[in-house]
C-alpha atoms as one frame of an Amber mdcrd trajectory, in Angstrom:
protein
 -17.420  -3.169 -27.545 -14.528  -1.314 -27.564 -10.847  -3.536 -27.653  -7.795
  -3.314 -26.749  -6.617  -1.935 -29.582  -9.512   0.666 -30.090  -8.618   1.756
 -26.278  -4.661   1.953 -27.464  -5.562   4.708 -30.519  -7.484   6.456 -28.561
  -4.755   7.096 -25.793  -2.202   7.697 -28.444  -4.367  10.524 -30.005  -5.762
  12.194 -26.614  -1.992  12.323 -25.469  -0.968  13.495 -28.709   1.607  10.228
 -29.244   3.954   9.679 -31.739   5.774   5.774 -32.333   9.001   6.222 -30.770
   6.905   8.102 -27.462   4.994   5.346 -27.499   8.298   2.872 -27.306  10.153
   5.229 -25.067   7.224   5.163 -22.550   7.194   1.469 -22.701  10.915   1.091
 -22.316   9.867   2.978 -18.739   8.379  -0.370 -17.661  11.217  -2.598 -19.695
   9.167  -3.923 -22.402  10.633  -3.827 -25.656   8.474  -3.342 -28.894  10.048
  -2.561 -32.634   8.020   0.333 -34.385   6.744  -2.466 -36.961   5.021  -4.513
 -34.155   3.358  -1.013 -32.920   2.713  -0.215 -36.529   0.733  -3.655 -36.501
  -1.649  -2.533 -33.243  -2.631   0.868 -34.890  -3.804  -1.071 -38.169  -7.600
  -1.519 -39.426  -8.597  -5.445 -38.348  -8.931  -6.327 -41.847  -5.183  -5.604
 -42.985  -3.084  -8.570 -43.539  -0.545  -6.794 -40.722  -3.006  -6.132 -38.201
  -1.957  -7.559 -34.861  -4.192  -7.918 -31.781  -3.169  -5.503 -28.927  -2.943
  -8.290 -25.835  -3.767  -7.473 -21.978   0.049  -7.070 -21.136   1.021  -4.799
 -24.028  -2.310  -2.328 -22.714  -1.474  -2.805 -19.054   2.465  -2.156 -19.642
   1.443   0.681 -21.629  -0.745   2.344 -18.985   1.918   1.768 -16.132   4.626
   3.297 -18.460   2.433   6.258 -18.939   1.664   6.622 -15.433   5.473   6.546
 -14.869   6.014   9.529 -18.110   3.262  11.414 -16.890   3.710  11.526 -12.935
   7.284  10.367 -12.856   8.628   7.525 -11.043   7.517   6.327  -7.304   9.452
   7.999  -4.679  11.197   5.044  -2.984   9.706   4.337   0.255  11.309   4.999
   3.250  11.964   1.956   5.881  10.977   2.159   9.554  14.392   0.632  10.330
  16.240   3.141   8.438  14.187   6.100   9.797  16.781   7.895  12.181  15.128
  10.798  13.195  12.787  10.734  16.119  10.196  12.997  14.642   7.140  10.230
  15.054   4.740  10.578  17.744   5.837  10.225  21.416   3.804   7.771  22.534
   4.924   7.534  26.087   2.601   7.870  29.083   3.154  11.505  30.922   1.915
  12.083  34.334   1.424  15.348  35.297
């Protein structure tokens, strides 16, 4: 079974990642991480330094690379704010 960490390297290589993209792309999502603490994830499990890659440092990861890879989420528009009357007319016409 493959872990978290396992699923972390192989991101890194397919998107051709170095440390400070990796800590740039989560800074998109506001979640600090030093280079030594990454440098602990990307370790074998038997090294002395080898830290476990938790569910939020994945899932951060993965929304900051949506965010690097699309770009950020167009803010959505309210109905309130909408003043243009370019929606559907929805009156009743009798002809």
């Amino acid at each position: 079974m493959m872990t978290n960490n396992d699923i972390f390297k192989k991101l890194r290589v397919a998107h051709k990642l170095r440390d400070d993209d990796i800590i740039k792309i989560l800074e998109l999502v506001d979640f600090k991480i030093t280079k030594s603490e990454l440098n602990a994830l990307f370790r074998r499990e038997d090294h002395p330094n080898y830290m476990e890659c938790g569910d939020q440092i994945l899932r951060n990861f993965l929304n900051g690379l949506v965010i690097h890879l699309r770009g950020p989420m167009p803010k959505k528009e309210n109905k309130k704010d909408r003043s243009d009357n370019s929606g559907p007319n929805l009156k009743n016409k009798r002809d």
